[in-house]
C-alpha positions as CSV (number, residue, x, y, z in Angstrom):
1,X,132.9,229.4,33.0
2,X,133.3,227.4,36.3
3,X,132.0,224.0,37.2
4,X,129.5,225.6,39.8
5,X,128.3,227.6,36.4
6,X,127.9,224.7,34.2
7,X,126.7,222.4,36.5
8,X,123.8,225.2,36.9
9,X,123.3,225.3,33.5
10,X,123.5,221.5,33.0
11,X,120.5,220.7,35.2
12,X,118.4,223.7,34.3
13,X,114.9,223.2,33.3
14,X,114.7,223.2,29.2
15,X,111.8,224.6,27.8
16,X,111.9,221.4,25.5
17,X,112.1,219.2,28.6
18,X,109.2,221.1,30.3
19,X,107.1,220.6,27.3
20,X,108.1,217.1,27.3
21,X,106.8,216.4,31.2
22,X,103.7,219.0,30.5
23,X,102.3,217.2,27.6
24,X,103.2,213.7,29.2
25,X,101.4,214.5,32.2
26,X,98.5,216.6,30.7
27,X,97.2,212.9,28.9
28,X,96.6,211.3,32.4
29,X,93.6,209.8,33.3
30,X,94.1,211.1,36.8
31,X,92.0,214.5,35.6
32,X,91.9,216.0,39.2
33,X,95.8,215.3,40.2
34,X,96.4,217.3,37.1
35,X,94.3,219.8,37.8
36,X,95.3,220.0,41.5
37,X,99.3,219.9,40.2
38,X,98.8,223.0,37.8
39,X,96.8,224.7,40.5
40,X,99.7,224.2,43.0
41,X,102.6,225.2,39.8
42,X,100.7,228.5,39.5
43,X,100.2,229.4,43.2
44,X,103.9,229.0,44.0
45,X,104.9,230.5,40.2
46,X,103.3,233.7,41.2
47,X,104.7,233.8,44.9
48,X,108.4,233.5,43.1
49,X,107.3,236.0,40.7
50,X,106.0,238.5,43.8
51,X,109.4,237.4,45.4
52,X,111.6,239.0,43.0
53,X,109.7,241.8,43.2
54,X,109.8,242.6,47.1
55,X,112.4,244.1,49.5
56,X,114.4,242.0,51.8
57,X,111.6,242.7,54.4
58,X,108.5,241.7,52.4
59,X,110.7,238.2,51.0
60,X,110.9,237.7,54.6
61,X,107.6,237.8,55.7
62,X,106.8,235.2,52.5
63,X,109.6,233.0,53.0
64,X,107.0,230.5,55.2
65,X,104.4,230.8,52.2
66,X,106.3,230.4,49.7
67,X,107.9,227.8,51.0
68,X,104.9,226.0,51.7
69,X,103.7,226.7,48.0
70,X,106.6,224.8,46.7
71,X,106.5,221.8,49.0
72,X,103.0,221.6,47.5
73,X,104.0,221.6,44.4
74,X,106.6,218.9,45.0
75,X,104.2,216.4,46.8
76,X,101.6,217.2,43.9
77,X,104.2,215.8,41.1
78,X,104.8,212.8,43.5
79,X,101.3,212.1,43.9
80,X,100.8,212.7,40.3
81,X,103.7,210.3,39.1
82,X,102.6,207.6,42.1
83,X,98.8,207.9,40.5
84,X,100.4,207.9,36.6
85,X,102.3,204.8,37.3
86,X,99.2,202.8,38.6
87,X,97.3,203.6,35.3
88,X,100.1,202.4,33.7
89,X,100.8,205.4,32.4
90,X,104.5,206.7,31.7
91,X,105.8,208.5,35.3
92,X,109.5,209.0,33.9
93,X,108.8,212.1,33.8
94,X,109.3,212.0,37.2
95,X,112.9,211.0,37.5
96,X,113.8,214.0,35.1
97,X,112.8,216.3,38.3
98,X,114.3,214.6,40.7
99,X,114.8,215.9,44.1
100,X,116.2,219.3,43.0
101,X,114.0,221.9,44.5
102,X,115.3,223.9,41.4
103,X,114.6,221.8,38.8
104,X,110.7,221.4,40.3
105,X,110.7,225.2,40.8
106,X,111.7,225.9,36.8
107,X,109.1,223.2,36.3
108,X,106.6,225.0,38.0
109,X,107.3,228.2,36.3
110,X,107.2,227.0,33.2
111,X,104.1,226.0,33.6
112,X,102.5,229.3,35.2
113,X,104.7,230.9,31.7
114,X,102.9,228.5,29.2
115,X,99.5,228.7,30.3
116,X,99.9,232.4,30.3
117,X,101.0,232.6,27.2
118,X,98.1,230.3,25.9
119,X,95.2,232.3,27.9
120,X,93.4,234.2,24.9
């Protein structure tokens, strides 16, 4: 493996760690930032998932939106980590996503995944 490899697979999103932030986050008092930061994980989720789907054409004409969805996404777990903090309330959870698009888009995947998997 190179370092470009492990480096990848160093900062990847755990499932454990995503579980971690998730259940951290889903204990807020700030109900409707949580609300509005799911929303926003599953909108841009499903645009990565449509991505990976589509020709070179189609990722073209989504590129705008989906960037768009992500930057969301980002300013929602800033807005819920700012809101967190002033409820005293643990906003670490923060730090672990950083400012790696990446690591915010795994993030937002995961969640899309586990409430999918935990629709009846």
């Amino acid at each position: 493996m190179n370092l470009e490899v492990i480096t990848k697979i160093h900062k990847a999103m755990t499932s454990k760690l995503a579980r971690e932030i998730y259940d951290t986050i889903s204990d807020t008092c700030a109900v409707e930032l949580y609300i509005d930061l799911i929303q926003k994980a599953v909108v841009y989720a499903h645009i990565r998932a449509e991505w990976a789907l589509a020709d070179e054409k189609s990722q073209a004409s989504m590129r705008a939106s989906r960037t768009a969805a992500h930057n969301a996404f980002i300013a929602a777990t800033g807005a819920m980590a700012l809101a967190m903090a002033e409820n005293d309330e643990s906003s670490s959870w923060r730090e672990h996503i950083g400012n790696d698009r990446q690591e915010s888009a795994e993030f937002a995947c995961w969640i899309h995944y586990h409430l999918s998997m935990e629709a009846e």
